[in-house]
N, C-alpha and C positions, 0 to 999 in steps of 0.2 A: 602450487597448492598440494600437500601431501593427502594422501591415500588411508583411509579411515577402512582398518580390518573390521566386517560385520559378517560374524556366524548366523545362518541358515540353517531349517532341516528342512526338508523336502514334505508337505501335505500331501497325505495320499485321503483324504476325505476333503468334501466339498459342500459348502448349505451352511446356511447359517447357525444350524445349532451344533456342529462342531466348531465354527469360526468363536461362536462365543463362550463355550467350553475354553478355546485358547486364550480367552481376553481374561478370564477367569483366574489362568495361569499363568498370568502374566506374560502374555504371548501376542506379539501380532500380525494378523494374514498380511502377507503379500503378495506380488505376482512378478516375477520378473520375466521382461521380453525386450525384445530390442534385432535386431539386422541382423538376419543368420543367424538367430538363434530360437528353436521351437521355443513359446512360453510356459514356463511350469510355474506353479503354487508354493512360496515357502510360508516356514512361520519365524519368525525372528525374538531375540528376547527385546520385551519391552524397555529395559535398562542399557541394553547395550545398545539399542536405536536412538533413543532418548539422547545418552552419552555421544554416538556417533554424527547426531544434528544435531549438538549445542557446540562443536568447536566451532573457530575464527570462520569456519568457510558456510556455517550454519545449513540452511537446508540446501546450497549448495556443494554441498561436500563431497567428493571421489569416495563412493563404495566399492573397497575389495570384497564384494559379498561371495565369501565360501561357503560352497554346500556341494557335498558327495565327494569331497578332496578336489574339485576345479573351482576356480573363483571365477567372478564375473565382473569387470569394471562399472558401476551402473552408480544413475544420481537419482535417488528421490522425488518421483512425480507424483501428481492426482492423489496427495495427501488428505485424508477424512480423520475426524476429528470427531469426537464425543461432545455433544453441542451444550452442554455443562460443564463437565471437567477439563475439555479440552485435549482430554490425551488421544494420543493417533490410533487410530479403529482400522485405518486399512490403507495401504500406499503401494504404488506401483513402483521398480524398480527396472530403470529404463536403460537397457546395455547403451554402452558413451565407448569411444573410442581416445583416446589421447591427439589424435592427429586430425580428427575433424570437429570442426566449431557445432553448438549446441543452443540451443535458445534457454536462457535464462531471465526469472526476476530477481531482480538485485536493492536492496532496500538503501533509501538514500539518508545522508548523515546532514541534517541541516545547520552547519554551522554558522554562530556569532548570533548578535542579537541586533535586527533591523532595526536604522534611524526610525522608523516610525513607529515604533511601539513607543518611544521615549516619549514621542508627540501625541501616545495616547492612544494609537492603532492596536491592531491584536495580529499575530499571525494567522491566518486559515491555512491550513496542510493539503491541498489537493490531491497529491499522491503521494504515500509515504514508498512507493518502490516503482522501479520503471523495467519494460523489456528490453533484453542484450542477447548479442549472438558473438560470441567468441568459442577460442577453444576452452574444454574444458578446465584447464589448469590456467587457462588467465582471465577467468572468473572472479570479479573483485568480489573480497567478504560485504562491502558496503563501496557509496559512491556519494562522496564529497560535495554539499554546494552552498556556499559562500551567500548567504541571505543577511549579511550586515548592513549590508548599502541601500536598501527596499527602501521606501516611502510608502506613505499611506497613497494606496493605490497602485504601488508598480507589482508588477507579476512575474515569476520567472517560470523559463517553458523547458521541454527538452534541448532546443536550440542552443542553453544556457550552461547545458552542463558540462564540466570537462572532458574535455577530449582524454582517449586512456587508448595507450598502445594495445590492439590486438583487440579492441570492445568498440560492436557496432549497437547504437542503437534504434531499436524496432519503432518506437511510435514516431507518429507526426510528431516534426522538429515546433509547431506551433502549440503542442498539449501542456499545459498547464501544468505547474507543478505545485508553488504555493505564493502567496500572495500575501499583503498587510491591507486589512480593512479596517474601516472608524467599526466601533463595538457596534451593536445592535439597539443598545439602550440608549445610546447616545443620538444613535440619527430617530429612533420613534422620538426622542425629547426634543430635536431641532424639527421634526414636522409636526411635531403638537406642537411648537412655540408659533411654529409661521401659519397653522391653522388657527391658531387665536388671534394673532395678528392682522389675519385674511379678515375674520369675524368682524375684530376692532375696527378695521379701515370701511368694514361693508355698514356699521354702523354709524361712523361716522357720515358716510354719504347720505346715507337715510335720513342722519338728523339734518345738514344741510338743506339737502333735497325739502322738507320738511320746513325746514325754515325759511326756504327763500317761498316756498308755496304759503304760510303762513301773511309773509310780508306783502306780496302780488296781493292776496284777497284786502289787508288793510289797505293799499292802495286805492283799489276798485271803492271801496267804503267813503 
């Protein structure tokens, strides 16, 4: 995975009404720290962050973040977001090393299209990403899993996904990933059907019941 250069300058103010002075200027706070190294405050350009999390490696991507002529190796954590627009308000920048492994989320690519959707199922997505511990540079940009073969009802879990040289991962092997279910609309329509049914069959016995009590008293007569 190649190394994404991101210019820094150093914040010497701190509080929110300079942080948003910076967002103003199309700037945004962040904080980088990480192992042996005191934490300081930079500001970054919004454009060039934006640009530096949208290649192949996305929000995991190797930052060369220069500021004061030293750079710092660091990946993109504890990202905030503007709860409208969506653009990033504040992110931390977390020194990585090349030679020791890193916990990442890695967003998963669901390919083909399950037997069971053909038979009228729907896919559900339980998780569109899952956690990994590799080094940083064998970090997959995404992770492949094969859901053509599903039935209405089968489920695929961590357990299922492939194996990738150099990538552990973190959750239970038994955690769900995604699944093919009958629609919503279709099972209320088959439990109204057999609720009328239940209805039909309860009135029938009634009339019965009714009929043979009807015949018993003309006997007695």
């Amino acid at each position: 995975m190649e190394q994404v250069t991101l210019r820094a300058e150093r914040r010497t103010e701190a509080g929110s009404r300079p942080a948003r002075r910076m967002r103003r200027e199309g700037k945004v706070p962040a904080i980088v720290y990480g192992r042996g190294l005191e934490p300081f405050p930079v500001a970054l350009s919004g454009r060039d962050l934006y640009a530096a999390l949208h290649t192949e490696a996305g929000l995991n991507a190797i930052l060369s973040v220069e500021v004061d002529g030293d750079s710092v190796l660091a990946v993109a954590r504890e990202i905030q977001r503007h709860p409208v627009r969506g653009d990033i308000t504040h992110l931390d920048l977390i020194k990585v090393s090349l030679d020791v492994a890193i916990e990442a989320e890695v967003g998963l690519e669901f390919i083909g299209t399950p037997l069971g959707v053909r038979e009228g199922g729907i896919v559900e997505t339980i998780e569109n990403s899952v956690a990994i511990v590799a080094l940083p540079t064998a970090i997959p940009s995404s992770i492949p899993l094969d859901i053509s073969e599903l039935q209405v009802g089968d489920t695929l879990r961590i357990a299922d996904l492939p194996a990738i040289d150099g990538v552990t991962y973190v959750d239970d092997e038994d955690r769900p990933l995604v699944t093919v279910v009958v629609p919503r609309l279709v099972e209320e329509e088959v439990e109204e059907v057999e609720g009328e049914e239940g209805v039909e069959e309860g009135r029938v016995v009634e009339a019965e019941a009714a009929a043979t009590e009807d015949t018993a008293e003309g006997d007695e007569s």
